[in-house]
N, C-alpha and C positions, 0 to 999 in steps of 0.2 A: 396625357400622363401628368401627373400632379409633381411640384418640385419644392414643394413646400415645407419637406419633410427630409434633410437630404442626412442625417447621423441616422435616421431610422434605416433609412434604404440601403444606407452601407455596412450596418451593423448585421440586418436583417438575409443580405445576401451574404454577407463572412459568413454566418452561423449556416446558411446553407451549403457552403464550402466544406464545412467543420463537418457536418452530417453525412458530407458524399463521402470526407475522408473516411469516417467510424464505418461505413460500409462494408470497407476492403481489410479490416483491418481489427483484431481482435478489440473483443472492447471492454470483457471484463476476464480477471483470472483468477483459479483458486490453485493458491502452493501448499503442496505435504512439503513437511520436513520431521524426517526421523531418523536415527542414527545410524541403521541398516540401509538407508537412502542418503550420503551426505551429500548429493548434489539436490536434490529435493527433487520431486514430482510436480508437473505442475498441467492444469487444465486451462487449457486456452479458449471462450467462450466469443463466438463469430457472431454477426447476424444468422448466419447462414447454416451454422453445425458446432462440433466440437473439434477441437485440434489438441494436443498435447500428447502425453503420455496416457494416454484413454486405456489402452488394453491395458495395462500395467495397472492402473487403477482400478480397473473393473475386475481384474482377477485377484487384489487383497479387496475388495468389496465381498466378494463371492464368498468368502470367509464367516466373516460377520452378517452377512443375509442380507445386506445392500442390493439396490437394484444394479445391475449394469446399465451404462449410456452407448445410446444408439441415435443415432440424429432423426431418425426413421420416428423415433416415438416423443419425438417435438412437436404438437402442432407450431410453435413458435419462430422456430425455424423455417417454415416457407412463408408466414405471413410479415416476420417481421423485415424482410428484405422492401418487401412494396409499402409499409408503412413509411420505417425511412426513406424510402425512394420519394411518397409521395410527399416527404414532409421537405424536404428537396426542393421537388420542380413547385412544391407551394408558396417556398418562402419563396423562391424566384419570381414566381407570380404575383405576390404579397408586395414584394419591392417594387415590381415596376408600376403595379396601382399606385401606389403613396399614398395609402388614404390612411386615414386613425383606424375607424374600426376594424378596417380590415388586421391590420398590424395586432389590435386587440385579439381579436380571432385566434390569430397564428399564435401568439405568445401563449392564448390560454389551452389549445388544443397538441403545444408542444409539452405545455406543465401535466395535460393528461398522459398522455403517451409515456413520460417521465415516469410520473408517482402509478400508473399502469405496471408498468414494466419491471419497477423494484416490487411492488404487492406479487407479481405472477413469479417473480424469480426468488422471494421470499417461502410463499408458498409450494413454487415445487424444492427447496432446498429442506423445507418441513417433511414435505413427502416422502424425498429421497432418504434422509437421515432418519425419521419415526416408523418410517412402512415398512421392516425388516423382514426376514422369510423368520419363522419360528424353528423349521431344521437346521437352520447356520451350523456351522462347525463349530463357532465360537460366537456363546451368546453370554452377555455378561449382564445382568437382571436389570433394569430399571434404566439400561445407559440406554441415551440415544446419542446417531451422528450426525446432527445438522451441521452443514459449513454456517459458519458468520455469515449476515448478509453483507457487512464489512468489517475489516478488520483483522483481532487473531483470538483463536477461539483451540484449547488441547482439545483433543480428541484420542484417550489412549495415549501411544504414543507416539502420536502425531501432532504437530503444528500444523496446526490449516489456518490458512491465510489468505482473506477475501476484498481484493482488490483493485480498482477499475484497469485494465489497461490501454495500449494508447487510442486506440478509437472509444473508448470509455472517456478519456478525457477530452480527447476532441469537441462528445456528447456534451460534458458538462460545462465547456469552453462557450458551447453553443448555446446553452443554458443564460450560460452569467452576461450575452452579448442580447439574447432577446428579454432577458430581466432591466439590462440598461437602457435599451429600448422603450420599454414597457416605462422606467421612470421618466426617461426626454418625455414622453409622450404626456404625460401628466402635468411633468412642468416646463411646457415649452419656452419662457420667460429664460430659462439659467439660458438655454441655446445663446442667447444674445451677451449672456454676460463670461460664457465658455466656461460655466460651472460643470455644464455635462461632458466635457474632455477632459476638466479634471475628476471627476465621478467616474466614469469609463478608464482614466488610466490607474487610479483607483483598486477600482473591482479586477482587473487584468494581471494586478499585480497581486492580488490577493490567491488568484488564479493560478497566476505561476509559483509563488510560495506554497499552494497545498500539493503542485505537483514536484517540489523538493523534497530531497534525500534528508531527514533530520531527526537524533537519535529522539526514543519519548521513555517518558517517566517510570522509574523502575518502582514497582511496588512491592517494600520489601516485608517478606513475610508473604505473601500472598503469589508473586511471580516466581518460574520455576527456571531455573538453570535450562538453557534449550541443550546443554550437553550431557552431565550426570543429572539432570533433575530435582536436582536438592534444592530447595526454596532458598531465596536467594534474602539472606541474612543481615551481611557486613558489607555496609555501604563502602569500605576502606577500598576493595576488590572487586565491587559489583561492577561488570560493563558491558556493552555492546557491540555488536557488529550490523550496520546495515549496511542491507543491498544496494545497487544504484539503482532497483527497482521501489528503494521506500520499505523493502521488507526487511524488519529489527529481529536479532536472535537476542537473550539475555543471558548473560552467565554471574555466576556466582564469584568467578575465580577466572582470572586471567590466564590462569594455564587451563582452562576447560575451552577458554574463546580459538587458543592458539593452536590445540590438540584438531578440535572440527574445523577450523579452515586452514589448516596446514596439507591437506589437500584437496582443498574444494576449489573447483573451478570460479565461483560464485564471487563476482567481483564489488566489491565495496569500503569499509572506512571501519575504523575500531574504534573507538570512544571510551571511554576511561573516566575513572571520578581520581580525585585531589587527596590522597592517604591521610592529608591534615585538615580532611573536609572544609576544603574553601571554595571547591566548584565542583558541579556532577556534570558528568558526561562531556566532555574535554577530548575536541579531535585528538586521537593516539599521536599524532605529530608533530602538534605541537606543544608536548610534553616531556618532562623527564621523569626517567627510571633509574630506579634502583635494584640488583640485583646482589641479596642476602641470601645467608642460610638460614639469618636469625629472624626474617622475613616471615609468617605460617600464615597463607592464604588459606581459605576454606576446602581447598581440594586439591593443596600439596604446593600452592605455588608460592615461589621465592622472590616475587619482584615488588615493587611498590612503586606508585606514579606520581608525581607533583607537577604542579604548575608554574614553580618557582623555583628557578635552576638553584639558586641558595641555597633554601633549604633540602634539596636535595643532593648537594655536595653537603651538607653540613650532616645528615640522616645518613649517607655513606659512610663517614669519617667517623661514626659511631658506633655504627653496625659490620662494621668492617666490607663494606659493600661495593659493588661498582658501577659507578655513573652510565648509564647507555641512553642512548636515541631508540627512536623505535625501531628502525630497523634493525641495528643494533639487537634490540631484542627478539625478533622473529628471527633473525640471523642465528643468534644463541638457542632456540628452541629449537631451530632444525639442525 
């Protein structure tokens, strides 16, 4: 057994750790969200099958002339349990070798299986959304429904939202450990100067940053209210809600954010932009509000947000208004 190689061996069995995990454990998901559904739909995709709300999806598919999902008509499903499995007991074998090339091997037949696996789940996502029945019940000319291959993609009026879950990121954990690999290995020189622990802590933390909760860019004019659907205008009022799964709703108007999660189960954070446009998207708490009548948001609502307690006693004491915290203001909503 070779020892010559000791960040390889240890990165190269973590990532096979990472792989047993994603085994057990869902690895990618697509969310609906519609407003006849306010806790959202969601499909949970295995090695192994489908989990989620399946039948509930497949009978508003049957609608529109979608296929129904049956795990039965995956080939993908019985092969890719031994794939990972063998990619598995290979890295483990991989590590106890030590050798380079072998390490090369692994690293570039882990990058197959990878860019494999998005190409086949791309492709059957074409499938499922373009290969409609032509009797549907409801056929609306020239649409198709592909999910995202990530991301958020309307559909109708649906949100779908295509995004890895936790054995998904496990997958890509395993990814970013045999790419660091893959560099030691090229410049064996930094090992001695401890360039590759700081490269490795690095990439890990970059790792962990894309698996954080963090509001993204609202495009206005272009993005649609996830509540009344009105294109989302007046930066003054524009905000969000995400999930602690990373999943972002947009509203137009702060009383549309408050109305859809006023009882949704679906737990996460409300973000807010600055009425005096000095910041966008500003956790909801640690901010203030103002509660006006002379307030006219985009969809009736009467509050306004700032970042600077000042000026927002000063914006009250003008508008005849009342200073609240955020709770404070979900408190006043319900």
């Amino acid at each position: 057994m070779n020892n010559n190689f000791k960040w390889p061996r240890i990165l190269t069995f973590t990532a096979s750790v990472f792989l047993a995990i994603a085994l057990f454990v869902p690895i990618w998901q697509i969310q609906l969200a519609a407003p006849q559904y306010p806790e959202g739909l969601v499909l949970k995709i295995f090695a192994n099958g489908l989990q989620g709300d399946v039948d509930v999806i497949n009978g508003l598919n049957h609608y529109i002339g979608m296929h129904t999902l049956h795990n039965e008509d995956f080939i993908e499903f019985t092969i890719l349990p031994y794939i990972m499995g063998g990619l598995v007991l290979l890295g483990l074998v991989v590590g106890y070798i030590n050798k380079k090339k072998f390490y090369y091997f692994y690293v570039a037949l882990f990058m197959f299986v990878a860019i494999a696996s998005m190409v086949d789940f791309y492709r059957w996502e074409y499938d499922y959304g373009h290969n409609l029945d032509p009797n549907a019940a409801i056929i609306v000319p020239g649409m198709a429904y592909q999910p995202p291959l990530i991301g958020y993609k309307q559909l109708l009026n649906f949100g779908a939202y295509s995004i890895p879950d936790i054995g998904g990121w496990f997958f890509i954990a395993a990814g970013v450990l045999l790419a660091i690999t893959f560099f030691i290995l090229l410049q064996p020189k930094w090992l001695f100067r401890g360039r590759a622990k700081l490269a490795m802590a690095v990439l890990m933390f970059l790792v962990l940053q894309s698996c954080s909760t963090k509001p993204q860019p609202i495009r206005y004019g272009a993005d649609a209210c996830s509540f009344c659907k009105m294109s989302i205008m007046d930066k003054k009022f524009a905000c969000e809600w995400v999930t602690n799964k990373g999943k972002v709703f947009r509203y137009d108007d702060l009383h549309c954010l408050l109305k859809e999660q006023k009882d949704s189960k679906i737990e996460g954070k409300a973000y807010v932009n600055d009425f005096n446009s000095k910041s966008e998207l500003v956790n909801a708490g640690d901010v203030f509000f103002v509660k006006s009548a002379e307030v006219k948001g985009p969809m009736g609502g009467d509050v306004a947000s700032f970042i600077i307690k000042d000026e927002a006693e000063k914006f009250a004491s003008l508008h005849q208004g009342n200073l609240l915290t955020w709770p404070d203001v979900k408190t006043t909503f319900n």
